[in-house]
NULO-395191 format. One record per residue (C-alpha): x, z, y. Coordinates in steps of 0.05 Angstrom, whole numbers, plus 5000, padded with zeros to 4 digits. Layout:
REM NULO-395191
XZY ...
//
This chain:
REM NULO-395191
562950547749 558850497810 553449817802 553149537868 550048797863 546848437921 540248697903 543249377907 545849397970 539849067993 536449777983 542550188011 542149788074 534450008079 536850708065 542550618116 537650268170 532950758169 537651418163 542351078221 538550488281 538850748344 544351308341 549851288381 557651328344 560851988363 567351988329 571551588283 576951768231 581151398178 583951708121 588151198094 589150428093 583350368049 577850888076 574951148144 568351488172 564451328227 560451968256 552951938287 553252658310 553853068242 552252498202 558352228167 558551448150 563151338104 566350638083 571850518040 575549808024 578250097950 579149597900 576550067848 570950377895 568349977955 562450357981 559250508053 554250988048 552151748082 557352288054 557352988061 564753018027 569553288087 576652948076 582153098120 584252558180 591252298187 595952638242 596852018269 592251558285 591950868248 592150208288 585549968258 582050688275 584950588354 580849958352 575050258325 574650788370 575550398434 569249918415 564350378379 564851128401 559351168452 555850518426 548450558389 548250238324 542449738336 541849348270 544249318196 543648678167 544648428100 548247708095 544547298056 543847717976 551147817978 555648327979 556548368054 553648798115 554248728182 553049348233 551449148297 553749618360 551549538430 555150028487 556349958568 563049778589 567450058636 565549478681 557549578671 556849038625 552849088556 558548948507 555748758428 560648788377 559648788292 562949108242 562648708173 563549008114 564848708050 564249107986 567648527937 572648977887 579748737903 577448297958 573648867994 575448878068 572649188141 573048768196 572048878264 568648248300 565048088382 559047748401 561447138382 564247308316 571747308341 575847798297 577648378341 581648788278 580148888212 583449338160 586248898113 590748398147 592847648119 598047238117 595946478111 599646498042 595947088007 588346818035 588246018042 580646028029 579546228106 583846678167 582547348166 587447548230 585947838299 584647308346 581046768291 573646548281 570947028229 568146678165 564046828110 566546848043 564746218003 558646337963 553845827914 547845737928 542546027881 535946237878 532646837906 530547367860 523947377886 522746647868 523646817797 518146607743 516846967685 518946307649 524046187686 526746897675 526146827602 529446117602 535546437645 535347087603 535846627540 541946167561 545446797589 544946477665 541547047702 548647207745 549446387753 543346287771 539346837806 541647097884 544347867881 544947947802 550848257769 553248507702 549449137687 542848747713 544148177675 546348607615 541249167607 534248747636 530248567575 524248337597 520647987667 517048647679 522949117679 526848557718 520648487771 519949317775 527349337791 525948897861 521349347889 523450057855 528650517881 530250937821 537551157840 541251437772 547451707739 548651627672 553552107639 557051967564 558052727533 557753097601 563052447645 559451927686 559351297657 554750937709 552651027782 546150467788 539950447832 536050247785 533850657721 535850197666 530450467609 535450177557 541250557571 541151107513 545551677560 544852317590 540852127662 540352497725 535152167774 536652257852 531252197918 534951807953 540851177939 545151587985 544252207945 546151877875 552751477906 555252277937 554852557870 557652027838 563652047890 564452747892 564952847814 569152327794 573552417858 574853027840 575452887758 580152387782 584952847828 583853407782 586453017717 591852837764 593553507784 593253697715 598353007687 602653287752 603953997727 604353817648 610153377672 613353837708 612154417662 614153937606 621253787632 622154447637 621354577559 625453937549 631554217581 630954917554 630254687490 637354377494 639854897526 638055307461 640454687422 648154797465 646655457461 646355567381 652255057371 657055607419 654256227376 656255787313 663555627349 663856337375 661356797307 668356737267 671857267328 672257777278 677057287235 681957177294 682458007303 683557967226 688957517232 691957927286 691358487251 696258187188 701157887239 701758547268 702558957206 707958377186 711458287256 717658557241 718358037173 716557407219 723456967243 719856647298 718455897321 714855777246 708755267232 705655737189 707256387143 703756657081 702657417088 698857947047 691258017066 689858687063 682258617087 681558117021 686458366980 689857736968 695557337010 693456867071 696656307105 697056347174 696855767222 702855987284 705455637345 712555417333 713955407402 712656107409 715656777395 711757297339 709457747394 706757127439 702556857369 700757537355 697757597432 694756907428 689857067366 688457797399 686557407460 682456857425 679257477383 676457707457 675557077486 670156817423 667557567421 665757537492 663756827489 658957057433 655257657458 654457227520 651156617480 646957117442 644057497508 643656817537 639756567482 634957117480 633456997555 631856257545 627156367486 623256857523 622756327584 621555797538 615456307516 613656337583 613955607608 610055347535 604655887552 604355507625 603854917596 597455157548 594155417604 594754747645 591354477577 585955127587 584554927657 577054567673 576854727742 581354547803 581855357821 585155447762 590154867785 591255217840 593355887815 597955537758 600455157813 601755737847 605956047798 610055547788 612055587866 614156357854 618056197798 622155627835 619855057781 616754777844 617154657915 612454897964 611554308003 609954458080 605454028118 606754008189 606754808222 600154978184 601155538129 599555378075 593155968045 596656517991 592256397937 588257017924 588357357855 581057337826 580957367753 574357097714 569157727697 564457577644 559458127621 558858217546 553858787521 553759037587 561159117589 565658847644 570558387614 576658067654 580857437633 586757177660 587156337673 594756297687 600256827673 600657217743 593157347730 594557567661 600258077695 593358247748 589258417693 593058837647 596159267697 591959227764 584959207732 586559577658 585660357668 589660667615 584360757570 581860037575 582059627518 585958957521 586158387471 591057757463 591857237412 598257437365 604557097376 601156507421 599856307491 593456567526 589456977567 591057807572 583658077569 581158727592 574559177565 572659587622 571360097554 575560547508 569760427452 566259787429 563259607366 564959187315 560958587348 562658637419 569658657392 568957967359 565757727407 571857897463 576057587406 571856907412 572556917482 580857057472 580956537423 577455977479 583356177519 589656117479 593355537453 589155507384 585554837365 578854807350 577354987278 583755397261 583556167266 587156607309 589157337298 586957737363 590158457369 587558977419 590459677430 588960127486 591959867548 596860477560 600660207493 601459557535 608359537564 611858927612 618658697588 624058847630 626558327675 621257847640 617157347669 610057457688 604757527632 611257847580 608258457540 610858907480 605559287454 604359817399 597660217362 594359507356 588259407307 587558657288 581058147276 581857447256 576757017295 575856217286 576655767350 570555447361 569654807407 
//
């Protein structure tokens, strides 16, 4: 959560003032109906309407602009490219700046324009208005039914938001401040409060040190940001990180849970498709299994053939059924016939049924050795999605799936989309070079374009995980468990159980024929039995 009360922004809007009065706006972009970036030269204004993340503030994240041009962004462009950003103002302790432009006109006159932005969660909006506070545009447009409270449409008066009166922080006593504290009335109240404030300020002194301090700070909760402030709320038992500037703390805090957020999307994305995958091979194995059990009595038909032909010449024709003398069992058989057809056509009709089921079951049994070995491969996918704490490693699983056809390569526009370069991990252990693959086309990379023949390589037995290469043909006992460690962090293992790793020289390494990437047989392998630990 990023804290942004009206105190808050108070201090942003110094930061913003001071970083941005008297530039001119170069360029502007929006990236979607929610976010856009005005541009001072190379510095990069960013503002974004999110529900879940209303900000403006200095970025130095690049994001990509639309193709085409948004209506609100055409609007933008035409009143404040070329126009110097003369004030930022705060209105009243709220929520709410206003960024006032002056440029020249085509006609030579000195046009003034404002853009308000209101950081208010769901309510958060960017709107675009003149000298006399006429709405030009604004990014979130109104119907009179969804906002009643006041117009927000090109064309009206702008309005502030409602807002109760209350009194300014700086008016505070200590005894008042206690008296508010103690009847939980600090947000009611005091002008520019919110809930962390009001949550995590103990005492008058803390409360008075947070008007005048800057102390911009992320708190993270086992490594994860919890809380983005500006203020360094003593009380708070987390991990902290303390930042120079406001602007500073708010582009970390972006950046990393931006990019935790996409990335544990990415990740959902491909379990689901990977997933599916497993679903429907696993009833294909199901449909599969049910054919061999239809299919594995064959020999019984050619049997039965057998007898009819041995007893042809006894048979009337057109019967139900005859007994004859088993020969194969050594006792006499009844025999289920077609009464509508001759001796010689029943005989033909088990023969054929023989061939058909015999056919039928070599077939299900090759079949069903090629959909184990790609269920192998997909659940090995999936455990290295599960592996992955970094978007490269997305990326390259991502990739993989493309070759194999589980998914599309989706073109954007006539740009070509980069081949994804393979770069296994190298760690050094004891001074020896050790490679790991992260998905299985690297594993495929490492075994057989980095291993030299007398390499060793290591794997986990009979589970999903990284192929690893020893740039040696020697180690000792330790460096070997240590290499087994590391295997063990990269296969499909929880935490706490143990894992047998096997390693052989890498010239006993073969690929399976026809397989999928990352399938090995391999032979002359010595064994250690390491525990996975978190």
């Amino acid at each position: 959560m990023l804290y942004i009360d009206g105190i808050s922004l108070a201090k942003l809007k110094n930061e913003l003032k001071e970083l941005l009065k008297s530039r001119r706006a170069t360029k502007v972009y929006q990236y979607s109906n929610l976010n856009l970036s005005i541009f001072f030269g190379k510095i990069n204004l960013y503002i974004s309407a999110a529900p879940n993340l209303p900000v403006c503030y200095i970025s130095t994240k690049k994001e990509i602009a639309l193709d085409k041009p948004m209506g609100f962004s055409l609007s933008l462009r035409k009143y404040l490219v070329g126009a110097i950003l003369v004030d930022i103002v705060q209105y009243k302790s709220d929520r709410i700046l206003l960024l006032s432009f002056e440029k020249i006109n085509e006609l030579g006159e000195k046009q003034k324009v404002s853009l308000i932005v209101e950081i208010m969660g769901k309510h958060s909006n960017i709107i675009l208005v003149d000298n006399n506070m006429m709405i030009l545009d604004l990014l979130k447009k109104f119907s009179l039914e969804e906002n009643k409270l006041r117009l927000l449409m090109s064309g009206a008066k702008y309005e502030f938001p409602i807002i109760t009166e209350k009194r300014s922080a700086f008016d505070i006593s200590e005894k008042e401040f206690i008296e508010y504290k103690k009847n939980d009335e600090l947000i009611l109240k005091v002008d520019g409060i919110g809930k962390i404030s009001n949550k995590y300020l103990e005492t008058y002194s803390s409360f008075k040190k947070m008007l005048g301090e800057n102390s911009p700070t992320l708190y993270r909760d086992e490594g994860k940001i919890k809380y983005g402030t500006f203020y360094d709320y003593d009380i708070l038992n987390l991990e902290k990180e303390s930042f120079n500037s406001i602007n500073e703390m708010i582009d970390q805090y972006i950046i990393e849970t931006l990019s935790s957020g996409q990335f544990s999307n990415q990740k959902k994305v491909l379990s689901k498709i990977v997933e599916k995958e497993i679903k429907k091979n696993k009833k294909t194995i199901k449909n599969i299994k049910k054919d061999i059990l239809k299919y594995e009595t064959f020999e019984k038909n050619k049997k039965i053939g057998d007898i009819l032909a041995a007893n042809l010449y006894s048979l009337k024709g057109y019967e139900k059924e005859v007994e004859l003398y088993d020969f194969y069992e050594n006792s006499n058989i009844t025999i289920i016939l077609n009464p509508q057809k001759t001796p010689n056509e029943n005989l033909d009709n088990y023969y054929k049924l023989y061939n058909k089921q015999k056919r039928g079951y070599r077939y299900s049994l090759s079949r069903l050795e090629v959909i184990k070995n790609e269920l192998i491969y997909l659940e090995s996918i999936l455990s290295f999605i599960n592996l992955a704490i970094d978007k490269k490693t997305l990326e390259g699983i991502e990739e993989e799936l493309i070759v194999n056809k589980y998914l599309k390569k989706i073109v954007k526009g006539k740009k070509k989309k980069k081949v994804i370069k393979l770069l296994p991990p190298k760690v050094d252990i004891e001074g020896i070079e050790i490679y790991y693959g992260r998905n299985n086309i690297e594993n495929e990379y490492v075994t057989f374009k980095i291993g030299d023949r007398h390499d060793l390589w290591f794997h986990a037995k009979d589970v999903p995980g990284a192929h690893i290469i020893a740039k040696a043909s020697e180690l000792s006992e330790e460096v070997i468990y240590k290499i087994g460690e590391l295997a063990s962090q990269h296969s499909k293992v929880g935490v706490g159980e143990t894992v047998r790793i096997d390693y052989c020289l890498k010239k006993y390494v073969k690929k399976i024929k026809g397989g999928k990437p990352g399938l090995v047989i391999y032979s002359n392998e010595k064994s250690i039995f390491v525990k996975k630990d978190k």
